[in-house]
N, C-alpha and C positions, 0 to 999 in steps of 0.2 A: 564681584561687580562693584566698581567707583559706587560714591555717592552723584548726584545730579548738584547743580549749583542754583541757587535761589536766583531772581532773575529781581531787577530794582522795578520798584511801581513808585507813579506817582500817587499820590493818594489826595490829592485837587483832583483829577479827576476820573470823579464817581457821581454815580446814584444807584449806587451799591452800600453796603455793611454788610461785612462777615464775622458774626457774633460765634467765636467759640463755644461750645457749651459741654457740660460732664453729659458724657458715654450713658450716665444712670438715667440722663432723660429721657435716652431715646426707648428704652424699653417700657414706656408707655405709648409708644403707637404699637398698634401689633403686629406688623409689616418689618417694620425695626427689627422688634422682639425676635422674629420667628430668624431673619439674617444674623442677628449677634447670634441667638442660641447655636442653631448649625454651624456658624464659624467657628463658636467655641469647641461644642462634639468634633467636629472637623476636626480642629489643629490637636486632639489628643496628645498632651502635655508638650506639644511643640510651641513655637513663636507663633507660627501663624503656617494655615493648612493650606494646600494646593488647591487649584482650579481644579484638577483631577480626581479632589475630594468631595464636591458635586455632583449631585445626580441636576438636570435641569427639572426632572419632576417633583423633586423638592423644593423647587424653587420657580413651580408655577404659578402662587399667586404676586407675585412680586417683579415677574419675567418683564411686564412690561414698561417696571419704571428701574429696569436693572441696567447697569452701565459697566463694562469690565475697562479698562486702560492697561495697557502692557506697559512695563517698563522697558526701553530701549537702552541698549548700552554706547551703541558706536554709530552716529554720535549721539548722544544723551538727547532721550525725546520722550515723553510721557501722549503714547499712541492711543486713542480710540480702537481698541479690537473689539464692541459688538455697545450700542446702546439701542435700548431698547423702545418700544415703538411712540412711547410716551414722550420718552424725552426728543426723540427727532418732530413730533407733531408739536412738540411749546417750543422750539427754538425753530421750525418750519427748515432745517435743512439736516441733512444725513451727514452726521461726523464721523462715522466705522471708517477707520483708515485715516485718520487727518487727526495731526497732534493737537493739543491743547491749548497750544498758542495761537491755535486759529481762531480760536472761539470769539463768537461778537456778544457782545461787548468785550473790547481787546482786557480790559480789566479783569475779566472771570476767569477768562485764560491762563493771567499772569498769574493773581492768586493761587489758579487751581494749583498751577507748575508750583510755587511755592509750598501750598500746603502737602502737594505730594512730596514735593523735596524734604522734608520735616517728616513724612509717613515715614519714606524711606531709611531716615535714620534711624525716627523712634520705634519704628517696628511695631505703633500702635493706632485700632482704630480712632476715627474722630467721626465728630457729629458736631454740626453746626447750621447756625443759619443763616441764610442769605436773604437782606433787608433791599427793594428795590423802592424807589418813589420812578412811578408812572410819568406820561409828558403829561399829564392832565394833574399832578401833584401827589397823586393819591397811594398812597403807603401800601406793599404787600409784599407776603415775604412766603418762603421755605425752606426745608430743612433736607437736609444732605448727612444721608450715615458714609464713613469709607471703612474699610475693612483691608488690610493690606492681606495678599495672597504670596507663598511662595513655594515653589517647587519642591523646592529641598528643607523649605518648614521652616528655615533661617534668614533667607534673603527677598525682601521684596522683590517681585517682578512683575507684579500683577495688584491693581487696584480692583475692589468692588466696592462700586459703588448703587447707594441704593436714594433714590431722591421723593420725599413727602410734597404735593403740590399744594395738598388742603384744600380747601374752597378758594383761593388763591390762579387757579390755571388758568378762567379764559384772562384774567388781567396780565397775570404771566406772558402768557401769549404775545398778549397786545406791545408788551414791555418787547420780548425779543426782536417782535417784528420791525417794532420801530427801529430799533439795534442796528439791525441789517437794510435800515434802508427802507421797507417796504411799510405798505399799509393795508392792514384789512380791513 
């Protein structure tokens, strides 16, 4: 499978920040913790272990803030194959089947395709945070683990993604809604 091509952003405009951060932080939430540990059991001395390494009953406290993205090959499209109930209720629209360049704010989008372009090279998870300021000014943020998945244990084709809200989600909310246009 090709690599994906990085896609240009402006970076005027935001009210976004996507802070990098080391893999070792995320295993102090224990939500985190419990997806790195099984990813690791999983991949048993591979690069990284299949979807088909999964039981979902392992991975029922976490199901609802869980996001998986296929990689597409022809043409190159980083797909929503299943997010789960949490994250369609803070961005208020259902992405399962719609690429990642849909996403509103078109910025999150471009990023996401980015940093998945970069999973797929490095072949390694990431963990970051994503800083928003509100239309009301007001600062909040979350954290995003990815976990690259692959069939054959060598080649990404599959993201998991797992997303921390914090005390952060109804402003979350608020932030998305606005996004797309609407108001609650």
């Amino acid at each position: 499978m090709a690599f994906h091509d990085p896609v240009e952003i402006d970076s005027r405009d935001s009210r976004a920040q996507f802070t990098r951060l080391p893999l070792e932080e995320a295993l102090a939430n224990p939500d985190c913790r419990l997806a790195i540990d099984l990813w690791q059991v999983k991949r048993a001395g591979r690069v990284m272990p299949a979807r088909a390494d999964f039981d979902p009953v392992e991975l029922k406290p976490i199901l609802p803030r869980l996001i998986l993205i296929d990689v597409i090959s022809d043409p190159p499209d980083f797909r929503y194959r299943l997010a789960g109930t949490m994250s369609r209720d803070l961005r208020g629209v259902e992405v399962t089947g719609h690429s990642v360049l849909d996403l509103v704010p078109q910025q999150h989008g471009l990023r996401l395709w980015n940093d998945l372009c970069e999973m797929q090279r490095e072949r390694a998870p990431q963990y970051l945070q994503i800083s928003v300021i509100a239309s009301t000014g007001e600062p909040m943020s979350y954290r995003v683990l990815r976990l690259p998945l692959g069939a054959d244990g060598e080649t990404m084709d599959m993201a998991m993604v797992l997303q921390d809200y914090g005390n952060a989600l109804p402003l979350l909310r608020k932030y998305f809604d606005e996004a797309r246009g609407g108001g609650r």
